[in-house]
N, C-alpha and C positions, 0 to 999 in steps of 0.2 A: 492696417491697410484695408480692411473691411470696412471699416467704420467709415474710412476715407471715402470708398467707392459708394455707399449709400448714401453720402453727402453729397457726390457728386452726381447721383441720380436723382437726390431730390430737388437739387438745384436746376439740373435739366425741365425735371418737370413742370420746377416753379415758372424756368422763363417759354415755357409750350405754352401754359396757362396766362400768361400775361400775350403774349402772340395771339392766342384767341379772343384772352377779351378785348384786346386792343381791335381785331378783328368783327367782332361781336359788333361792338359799339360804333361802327361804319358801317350801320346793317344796311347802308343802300343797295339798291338791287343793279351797283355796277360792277363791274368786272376786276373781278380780287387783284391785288398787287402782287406782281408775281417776285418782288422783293421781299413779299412776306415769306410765301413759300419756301425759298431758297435757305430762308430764316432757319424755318421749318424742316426742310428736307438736311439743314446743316445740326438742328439740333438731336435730328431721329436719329445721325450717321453719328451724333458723339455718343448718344443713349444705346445703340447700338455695341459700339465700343465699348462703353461700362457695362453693359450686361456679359461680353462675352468674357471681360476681363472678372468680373466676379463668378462666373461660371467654369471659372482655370480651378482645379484643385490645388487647392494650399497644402503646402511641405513643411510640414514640423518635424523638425529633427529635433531628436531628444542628444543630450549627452552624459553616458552614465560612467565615471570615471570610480574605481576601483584600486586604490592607492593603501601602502601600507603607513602613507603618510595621514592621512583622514583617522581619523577618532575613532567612527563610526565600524570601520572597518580594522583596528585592531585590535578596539578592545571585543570585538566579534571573535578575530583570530583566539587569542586570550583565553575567551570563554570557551572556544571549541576544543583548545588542545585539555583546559581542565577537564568539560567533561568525558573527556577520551580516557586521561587519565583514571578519571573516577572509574569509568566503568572499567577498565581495563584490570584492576585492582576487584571490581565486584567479580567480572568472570574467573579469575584467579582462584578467591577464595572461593567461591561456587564449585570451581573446576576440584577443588581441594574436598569441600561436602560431597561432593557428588562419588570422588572413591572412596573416602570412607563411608558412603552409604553401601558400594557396591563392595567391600570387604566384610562390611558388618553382614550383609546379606550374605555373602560364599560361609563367610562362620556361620551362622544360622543352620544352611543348610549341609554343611559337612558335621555338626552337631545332632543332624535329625538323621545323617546316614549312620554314624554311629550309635546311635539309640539312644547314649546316656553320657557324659561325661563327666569328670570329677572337676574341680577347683584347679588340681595340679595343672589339668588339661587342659583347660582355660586359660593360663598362664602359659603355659607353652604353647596352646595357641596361636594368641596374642604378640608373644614375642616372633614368631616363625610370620604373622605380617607388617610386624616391625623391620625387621633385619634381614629375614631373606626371602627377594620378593621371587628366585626364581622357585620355590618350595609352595610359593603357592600359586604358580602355575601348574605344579604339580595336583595339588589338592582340586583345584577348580577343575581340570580332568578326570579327576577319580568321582567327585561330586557329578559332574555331567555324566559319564560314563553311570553310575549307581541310577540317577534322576532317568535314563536312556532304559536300564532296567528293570525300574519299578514301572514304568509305565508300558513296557512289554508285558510284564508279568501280570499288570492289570487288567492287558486286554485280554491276556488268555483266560486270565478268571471268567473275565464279562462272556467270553465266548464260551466256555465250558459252563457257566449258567445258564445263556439261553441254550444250549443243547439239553442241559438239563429239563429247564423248564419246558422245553417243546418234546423231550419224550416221554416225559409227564403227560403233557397234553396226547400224545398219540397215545402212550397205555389207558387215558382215561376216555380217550375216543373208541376204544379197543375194546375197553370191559361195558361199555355204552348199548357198543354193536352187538355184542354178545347177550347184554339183558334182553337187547331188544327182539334177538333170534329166540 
């Protein structure tokens, strides 16, 4: 349609141009033909017309159809429920690594609350987070509760140090003043 409209602007133009030289070449100094004019004022009102008709915005409507029948669009489905699948299968076994990292850890540290354990212990252990998980709910409490009071008992060392060390510092402040008297 565009293309249309700028053919038929140039064709306007073509026949303006032939109006004038046709005009032209009657260069007598008598009094124009006012059937040119009309010519003229008839081709300005169609050039007129084509300008405003190209100056309409054009509508392009797209259409984007979404079908379980199209190729495109189910071997997409296809692909998407596999890799659902796949991962769904990763987070599993992930979700599976991830408490036995966090049982290996609880043994760890209920190992360190006991100081030392034997082989036998370690089997019994092992068995008590195999088969009963409510026992080591139990354990994981005693291990927080233990991990709750070493680090109580740590602060009071730190703070029974710096008193220490600051009435150190005052006796040595003390015997200081005294050399000094």
């Amino acid at each position: 349609m565009k293309n249309k409209d700028v053919n038929e602007i140039y064709t306007l133009f073509e026949e303006i141009r032939e109006i004038v030289k046709a005009g032209n070449s009657n260069s007598a100094p008598t009094q124009p033909e006012i059937l040119g004019l009309s010519a003229i004022d008839e081709l300005s009102g169609k050039l007129d017309e084509a300008i405003r008709e190209i100056r309409k915005p054009v509508r392009t409507e797209y259409h984007h159809i979404f079908s379980i029948a199209s190729s495109k669009v189910f071997y997409g489905m296809i692909g998407l429920c596999i890799m659902c699948l796949i991962l769904f299968f990763i987070v599993f076994y992930q979700q599976k690594e991830i408490t036995t990292c966090k049982d290996n850890d609880l043994k760890y540290r209920y190992v360190q609350m006991q100081g030392e354990i034997t082989p036998a212990g370690v089997n019994d252990l092992d068995s008590i987070f195999e088969n009963r998980r409510d026992s080591v709910r139990m354990i994981r409490k005693l291990v927080k509760q233990h991990e709750k009071a070493v680090i109580e008992k740590t602060r009071r060392l730190e703070r029974a140090r710096l008193k220490e060390l600051e009435a150190e510092q005052l006796r040595q402040d003390v015997e200081n003043f005294k050399h000094k008297k």
